[in-house]
N, C-alpha and C positions, 0 to 999 in steps of 0.2 A: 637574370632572375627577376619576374614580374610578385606582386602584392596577391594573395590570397581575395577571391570572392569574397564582399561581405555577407551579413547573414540576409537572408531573406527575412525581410520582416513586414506587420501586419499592424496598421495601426488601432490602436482600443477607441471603441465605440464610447462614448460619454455615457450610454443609456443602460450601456452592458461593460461593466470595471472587470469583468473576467472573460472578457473575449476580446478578441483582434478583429473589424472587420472591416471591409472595403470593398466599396459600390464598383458596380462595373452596370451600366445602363446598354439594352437591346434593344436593336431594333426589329419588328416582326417582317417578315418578308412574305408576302402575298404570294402564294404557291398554287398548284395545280391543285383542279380536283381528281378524285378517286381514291377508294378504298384499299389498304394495303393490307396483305391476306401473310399470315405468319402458320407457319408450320404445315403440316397436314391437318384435316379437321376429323373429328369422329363426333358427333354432339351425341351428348345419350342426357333423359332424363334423368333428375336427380329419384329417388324411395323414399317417399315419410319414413318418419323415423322421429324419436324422441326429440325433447324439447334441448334449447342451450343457454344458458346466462348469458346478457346483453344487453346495452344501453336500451333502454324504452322504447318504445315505441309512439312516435303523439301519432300516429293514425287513427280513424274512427276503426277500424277493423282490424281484428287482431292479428299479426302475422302468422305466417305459417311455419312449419321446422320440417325439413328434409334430411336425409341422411346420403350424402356421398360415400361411394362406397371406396373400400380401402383399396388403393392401387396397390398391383405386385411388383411393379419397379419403376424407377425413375424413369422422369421425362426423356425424350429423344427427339432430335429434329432434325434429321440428318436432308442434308443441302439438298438431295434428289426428290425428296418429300417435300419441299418447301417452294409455293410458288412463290414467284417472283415479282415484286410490286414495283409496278411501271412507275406509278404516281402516286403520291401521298397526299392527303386529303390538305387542302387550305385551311389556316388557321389564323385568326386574328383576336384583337381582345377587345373584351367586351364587361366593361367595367372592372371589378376586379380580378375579373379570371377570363383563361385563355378558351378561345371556343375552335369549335369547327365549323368552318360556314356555310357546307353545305347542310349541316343537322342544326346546326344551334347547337350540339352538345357542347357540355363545360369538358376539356382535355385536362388531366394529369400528364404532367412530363416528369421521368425519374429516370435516372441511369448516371454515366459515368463521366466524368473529363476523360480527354485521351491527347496523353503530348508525347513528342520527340524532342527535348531540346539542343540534345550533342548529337554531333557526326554517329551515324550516318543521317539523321534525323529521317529515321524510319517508322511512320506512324503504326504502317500493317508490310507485312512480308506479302508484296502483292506481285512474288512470283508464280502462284497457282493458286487453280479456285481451293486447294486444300490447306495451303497455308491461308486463307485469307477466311475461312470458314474456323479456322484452329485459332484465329485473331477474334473473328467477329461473332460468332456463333454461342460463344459463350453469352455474351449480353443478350441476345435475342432470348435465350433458354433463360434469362436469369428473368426474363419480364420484362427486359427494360424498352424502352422507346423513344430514350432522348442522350443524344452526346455532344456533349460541348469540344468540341474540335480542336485546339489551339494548333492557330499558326504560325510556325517561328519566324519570325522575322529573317534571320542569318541565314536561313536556309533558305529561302526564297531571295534575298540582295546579302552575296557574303560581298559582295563591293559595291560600295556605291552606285546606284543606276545603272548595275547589270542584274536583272531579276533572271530565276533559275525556271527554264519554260518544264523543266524533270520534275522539278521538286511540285511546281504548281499543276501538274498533270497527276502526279501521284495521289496530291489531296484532294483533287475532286474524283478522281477513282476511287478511296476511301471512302468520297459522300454518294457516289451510287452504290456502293456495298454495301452501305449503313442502309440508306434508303429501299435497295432489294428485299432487305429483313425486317420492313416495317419502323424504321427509325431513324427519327429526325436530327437532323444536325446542327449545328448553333455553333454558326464559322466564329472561331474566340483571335482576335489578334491580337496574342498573347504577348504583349509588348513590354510587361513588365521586367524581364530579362535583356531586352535585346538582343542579346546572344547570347550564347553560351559562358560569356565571359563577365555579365552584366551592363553591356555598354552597344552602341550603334556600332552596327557592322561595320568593317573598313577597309581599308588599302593595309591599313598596320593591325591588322588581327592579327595574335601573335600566339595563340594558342592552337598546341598539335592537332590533328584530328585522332590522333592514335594511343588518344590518354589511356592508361592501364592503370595506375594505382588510383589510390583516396590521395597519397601524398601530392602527384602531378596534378591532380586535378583542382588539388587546393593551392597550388603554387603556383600557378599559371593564371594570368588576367590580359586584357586587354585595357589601352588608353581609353581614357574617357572623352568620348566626343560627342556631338548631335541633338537634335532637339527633335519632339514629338513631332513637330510639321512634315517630316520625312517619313514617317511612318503613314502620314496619310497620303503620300503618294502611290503606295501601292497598294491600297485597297481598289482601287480602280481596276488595275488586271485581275484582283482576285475575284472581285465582283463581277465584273464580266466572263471570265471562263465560268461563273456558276450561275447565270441569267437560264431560266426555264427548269433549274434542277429542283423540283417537288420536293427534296428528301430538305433542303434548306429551310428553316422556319424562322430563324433569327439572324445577326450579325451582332457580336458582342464587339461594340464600336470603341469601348477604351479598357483595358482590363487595369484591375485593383489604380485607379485614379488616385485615391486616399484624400479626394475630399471631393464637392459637390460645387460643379461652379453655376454660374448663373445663367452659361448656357445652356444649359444642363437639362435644367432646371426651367428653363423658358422653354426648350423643346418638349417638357415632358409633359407641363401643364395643359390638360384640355382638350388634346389633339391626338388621344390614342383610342378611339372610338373605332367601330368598324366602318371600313370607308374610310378613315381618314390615319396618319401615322399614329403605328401600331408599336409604342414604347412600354417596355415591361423592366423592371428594377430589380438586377441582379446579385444582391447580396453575398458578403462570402465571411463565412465565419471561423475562426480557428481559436480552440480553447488556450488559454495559457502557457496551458502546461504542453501543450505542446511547442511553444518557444521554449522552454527547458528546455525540453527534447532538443531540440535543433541547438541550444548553447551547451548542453553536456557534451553532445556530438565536437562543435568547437574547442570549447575545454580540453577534453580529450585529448585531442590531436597535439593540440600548444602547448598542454601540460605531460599527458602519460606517452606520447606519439613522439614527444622531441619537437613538433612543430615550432617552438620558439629560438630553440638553439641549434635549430637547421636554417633558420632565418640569419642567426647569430654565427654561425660560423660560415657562412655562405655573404658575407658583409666584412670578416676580420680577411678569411683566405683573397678575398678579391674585392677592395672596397672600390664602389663606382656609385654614379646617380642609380643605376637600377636595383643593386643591391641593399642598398641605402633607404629606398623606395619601399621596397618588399621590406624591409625591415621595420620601418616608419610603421607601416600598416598592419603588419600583426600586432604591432604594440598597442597603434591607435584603435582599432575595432575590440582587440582586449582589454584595453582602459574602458569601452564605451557600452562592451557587453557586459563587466561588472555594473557600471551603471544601471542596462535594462535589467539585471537582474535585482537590482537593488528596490527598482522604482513597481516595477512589477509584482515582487513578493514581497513588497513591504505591509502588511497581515500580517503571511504567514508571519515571516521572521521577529512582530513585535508579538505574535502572540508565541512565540516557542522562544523568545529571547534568546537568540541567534543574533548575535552583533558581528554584522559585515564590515562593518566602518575601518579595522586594520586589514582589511582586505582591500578595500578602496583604495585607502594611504598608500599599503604598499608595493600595489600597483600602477597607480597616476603616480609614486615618489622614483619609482625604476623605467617607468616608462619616458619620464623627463628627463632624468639623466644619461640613460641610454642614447634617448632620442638629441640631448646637448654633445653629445659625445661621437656621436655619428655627424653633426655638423661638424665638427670640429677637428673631425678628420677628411672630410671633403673640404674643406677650407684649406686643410694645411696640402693639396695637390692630390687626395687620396692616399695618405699614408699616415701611422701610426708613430711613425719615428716622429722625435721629438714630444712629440705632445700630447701620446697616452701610450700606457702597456695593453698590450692583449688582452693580455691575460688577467689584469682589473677589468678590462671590459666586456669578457667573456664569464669574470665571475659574479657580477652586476645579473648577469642574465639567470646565469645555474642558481645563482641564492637567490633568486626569484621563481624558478619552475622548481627549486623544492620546496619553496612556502607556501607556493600554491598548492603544491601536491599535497602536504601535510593538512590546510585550510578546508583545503576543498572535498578530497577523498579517502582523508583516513576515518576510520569508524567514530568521528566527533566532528568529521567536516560537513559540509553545507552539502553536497551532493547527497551524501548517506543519508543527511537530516530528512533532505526535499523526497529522498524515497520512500519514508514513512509516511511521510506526514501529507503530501498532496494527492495521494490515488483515496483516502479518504474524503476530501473535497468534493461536492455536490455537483451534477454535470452543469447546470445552470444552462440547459438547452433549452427551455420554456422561454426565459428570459431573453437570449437571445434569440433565438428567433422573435419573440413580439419586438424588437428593437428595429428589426429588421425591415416585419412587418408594418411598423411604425415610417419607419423611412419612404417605405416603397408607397403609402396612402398619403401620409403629409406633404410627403417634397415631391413624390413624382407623379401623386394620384394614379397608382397604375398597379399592376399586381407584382406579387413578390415572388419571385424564382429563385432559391436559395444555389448561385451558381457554383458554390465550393464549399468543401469540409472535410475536413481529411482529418486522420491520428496515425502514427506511426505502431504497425501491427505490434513492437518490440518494447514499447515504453517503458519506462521502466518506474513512471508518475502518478497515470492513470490505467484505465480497461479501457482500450481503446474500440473493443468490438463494442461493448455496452456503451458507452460515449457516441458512437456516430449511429447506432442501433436509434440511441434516445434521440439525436438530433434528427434524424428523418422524422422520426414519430412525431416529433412537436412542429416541423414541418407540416406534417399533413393535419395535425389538427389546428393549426392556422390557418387552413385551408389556403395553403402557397401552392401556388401557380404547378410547382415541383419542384424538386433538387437534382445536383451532380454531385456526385462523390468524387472526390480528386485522390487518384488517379490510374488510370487501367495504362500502367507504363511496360510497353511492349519490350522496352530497352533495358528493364530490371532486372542488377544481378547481386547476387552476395556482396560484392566487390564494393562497387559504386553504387551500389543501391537506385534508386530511381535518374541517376546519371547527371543531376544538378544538385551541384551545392551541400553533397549526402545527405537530403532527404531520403527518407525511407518511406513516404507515402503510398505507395502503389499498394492495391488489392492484390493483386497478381504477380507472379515471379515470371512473366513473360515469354520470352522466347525460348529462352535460356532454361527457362524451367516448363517449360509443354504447357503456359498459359495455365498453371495449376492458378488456384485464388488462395488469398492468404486469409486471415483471422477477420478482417475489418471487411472483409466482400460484402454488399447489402442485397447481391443477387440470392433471388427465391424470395426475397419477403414480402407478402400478401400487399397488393396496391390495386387503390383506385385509378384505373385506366380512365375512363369516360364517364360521365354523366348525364341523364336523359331530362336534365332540369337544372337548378340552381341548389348547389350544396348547401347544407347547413352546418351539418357536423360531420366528421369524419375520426375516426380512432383505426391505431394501426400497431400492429406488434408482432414480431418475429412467426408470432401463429396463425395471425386472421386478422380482419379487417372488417370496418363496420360503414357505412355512410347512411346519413338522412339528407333525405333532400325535397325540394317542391318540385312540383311535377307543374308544366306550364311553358318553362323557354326554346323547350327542343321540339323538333319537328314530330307529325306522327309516325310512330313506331319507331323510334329513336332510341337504342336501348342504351341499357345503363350496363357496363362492364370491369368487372373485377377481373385480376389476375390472380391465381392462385393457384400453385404449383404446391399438388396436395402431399405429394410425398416426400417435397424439400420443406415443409411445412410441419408437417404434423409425423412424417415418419412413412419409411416402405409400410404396406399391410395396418396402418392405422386412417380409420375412417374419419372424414368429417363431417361438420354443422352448417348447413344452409339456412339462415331464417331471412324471409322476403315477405313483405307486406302483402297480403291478400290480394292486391293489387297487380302484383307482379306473376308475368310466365318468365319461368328460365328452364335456359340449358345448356349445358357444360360442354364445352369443347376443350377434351383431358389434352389434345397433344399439343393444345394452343397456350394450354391451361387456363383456359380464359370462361368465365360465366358472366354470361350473357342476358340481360333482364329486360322487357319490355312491361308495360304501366299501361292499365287500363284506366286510371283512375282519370277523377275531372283536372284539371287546371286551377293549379292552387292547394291541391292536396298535399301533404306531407309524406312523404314513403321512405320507409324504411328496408336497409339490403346489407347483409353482413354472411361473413363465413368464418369458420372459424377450428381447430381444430377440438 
């Protein structure tokens, strides 16, 4: 019997006390030109039509208002309709933001992470173009144009220096499928796991492939071996079977690092011009409260699931090193997750005076003794004779999972408290993101790509749909680079939930569930695609979307493009608001959803482009 996964954790930003976050640095990848064509197109002009409330305008000329008319049913993009894009346009960066270099446009990138990290680590069912269109199709419809790929390590070398030629064929077939639907890939080698088991693949990986419950899943680990210098030996195969593929725009060369080193840091400074290495700074942020979330999930299991005294009677029926081991460890990670919980919600708890401190005692006072008493049965040859009862050391455990039970979940415990009192808490997504944004100009002088964010659609803390709602928003009006939403997990079931570690992050119920989206999905929401100049402002909300910009750094006739999916937007049979600076011609192409704007104005002018319902 192997030790429980510990918890995934995220280390807090000095600049942001109510977020976790952790840099992961890209590098841009010089790609082909040509334009890539999504959906079928129908462009129709837009109808004057009454005026709409909206940020100002600083143009000398006053904008105009059009009226969109009310579509009679959702979008459709079905595969036979959709050509097929050979090649995705090249993009590098260009101060703070990412451009395209055949236009000069300024690019928005927004869409999803996509990982597999257990057996069968299946990113896309890519045995028919209909399963692979029921995988990927969704994001194209939802607007998106950018996926951060993670590639698991274990799947690619489950042994040492035998890499998987299946597993690494599979994921570049992934990144031309992404790429046939107009969207960019950002190869992520996802190494923060190692495996499935937390640790460097090996010869002694010892976890099944054929995990079924929450229980096996959490009771099963791997030894810990290996250092980071082995993982960069196979970025070299990965990188080469993806040499020439256009749909490629990035490599995410160390995921969540958790801290900034000075090589890092010497690479980023200076040298991300166009023409010259193209370094963009990938921030990832996760609220608090969602570590709750992932420690009530722990709790849980230790306290109300028996996890402790499945440990404990799985050590008395057969005491050995490995027993012993696994036992060790759920004590040790639950001595140390009271701690993060301690350090973490220390606010809350002095402002609703909530004293944790007999909970601390009486878990670092059971956990030492337990933990003296399991040496001391390996000591004595692996046996209990002589030199302790069972059955005091079995009850050492139970008047500890009922004190915590009573502590933690009865209608006066800490769990009940943290359910009132924290989904009141402010999102503080302004905050973080300029933290972010802050990192990615100070330390890397480069632009900020917000490469994760995720809430568990189920919380029980906060509103997880209005939480990551608010955090793209304050994304775009940081005018960052773009975001990923973590995570469109194909492998997602009731059961195991997103298949590591019981997260429950995924949008989507996957396979398992016909790819429906869940509660947090940020597909359909109004975004800035392109820009025909250099942004100034940008606002963004569940309904519409606004940008100002100078008109000057893009090529002639370089348009400016929104996406907005009017009817996942504002409603079947409800009309929207077009207001475009006098400046601007546009025209809508419904089945792309995309409007489309080109700018007569001079070089240097201000222009304004928003829609809205």
């Amino acid at each position: 019997m192997l030790p429980p996964p510990p918890l995934r954790r995220r280390r807090p930003a000095a600049a942001a006390p109510a977020a976790w976050l952790a840099p992961a640095v890209l590098l841009l990848a010089f790609v082909a030109l040509a334009r890539a064509a999504v959906c079928s197109t129908t462009p129709t002009t837009p109808s004057s039509s009454s005026s709409v409330t909206a940020i100002a305008s600083s143009t000398a000329s006053a904008p105009t208002t059009s009226t969109l008319p009310a579509q009679s049913a959702t979008r459709s993009c079905a595969p036979a309709a959709r050509a097929t894009a050979s090649a995705l346009p090249r993009l590098a960066v260009n101060s703070r933001f990412v451009v395209e270099t055949s236009t000069n446009r300024t690019v928005f990138l927004h869409g999803m992470n996509m990982a597999a990290k257990m057996p069968p680590f299946e990113l896309v069912d890519l045995s028919s173009d209909a399963s692979i269109a029921a995988a990927l199709d969704p994001l194209q419809r939802a607007g998106f144009n950018f996926v951060r790929l993670a590639f698991t390590w274990e799947a690619f070398e489950p042994v040492q220096g035998q890499y998987s030629a299946s597993y690494l064929a599979q994921y570049v077939a992934v990144v031309k499928a992404l790429r046939q639907r107009g969207i960019y890939t950002l190869v992520d080698f996802h190494q923060d796991t190692y495996s499935r088991c937390g640790t460097v693949p090996s010869e002694a990986q010892s976890v099944p492939a054929d995990i079924t419950s929450a229980q096996a899943l959490k009771a099963n680990m791997c030894p810990l071996w290996g250092v980071l210098e082995v993982l960069q030996e196979l970025a070299a195969p990965v990188a080469g079977a993806l040499v020439g593929e256009s749909g490629v725009f990035a490599f995410d060369v160390i995921n969540e690092p958790f801290s900034v080193t000075t090589q890092l840091v010497r690479g980023g400074r200076g040298r991300h011009r166009v023409g010259g290495l193209n370094i963009i700074y990938a921030g990832h942020h996760y609220d608090d409260r969602f570590t709750v979330d992932a420690i009530d999930t722990q709790l849980t299991y230790w306290v109300k699931e028996s996890g402790i005294l499945y440990a404990v009677e799985a050590f008395t029926s057969g005491p050995s090193e490995a027993t012993a081991q696994y036992l060790i460890t759920v004590l040790t990670v639950l001595d140390s997750t009271m701690q993060v919980l301690a350090q973490k919600l220390a606010p809350v708890l002095n402002a609703t005076g909530f004293d944790l401190t007999p909970i601390l005692t009486t878990v670092d006072g059971a956990a030492k003794t337990l933990g003296a008493d399991v040496g001391a049965v390996l000591a004595n040859g692996g046996t209990f004779s002589g030199v302790l009862d069972p059955s005091n050391f079995t009850k050492t455990a139970t008047d500890l999972v009922a004190f915590l039970d009573g502590s933690l979940f009865s209608d006066e415990g800490l769990v009940t408290l943290l359910k009132v009192v924290l989904p009141t808490l402010p999102s503080g997504t302004d905050d973080a993101v300029a933290a972010l944004a802050a990192t990615a100009s100070g330390t890397f002088d480069a632009p900020l790509l917000v490469g994760e964010f995720g809430c568990e659609p189920g919380s029980a803390y906060m509103d997880c749909a209005a939480w990551v709602a608010g955090l793209a928003a304050s994304a775009d009006a940081a005018l960052a680079a773009g975001w990923g939403q973590w995570v469109w997990e194909g492998q997602w079931t009731p059961t195991l939930r997103d298949d590591f570690n019981l997260e429950d992050l995924s949008v989507t119920e996957g396979v398992s569930g016909g790819w429906a989206t869940r509660a947090t999905f940020l597909g359909g929401r109004p975004l800035v695609r392109a820009v025909a100049g250099t942004p100034t402002n940008i606002t963004s909300s569940a309904t519409g979307v606004a940008v100002q910009f100078t008109v000057g750094s893009a090529v002639a006739g370089a348009a400016t493009e929104l996406f907005f999916d009017q009817a996942a937007a504002c409603g079947v049979g409800k009309a929207a608001t077009l207001v475009a600076d006098a400046s601007l011609t546009c025209g809508v192409d419904v089945d792309a959803a995309i409007i489309s704007c080109t700018s007569s104005a001079a070089s240097g002018t201000s222009v304004y482009l928003s829609v809205s319902c």
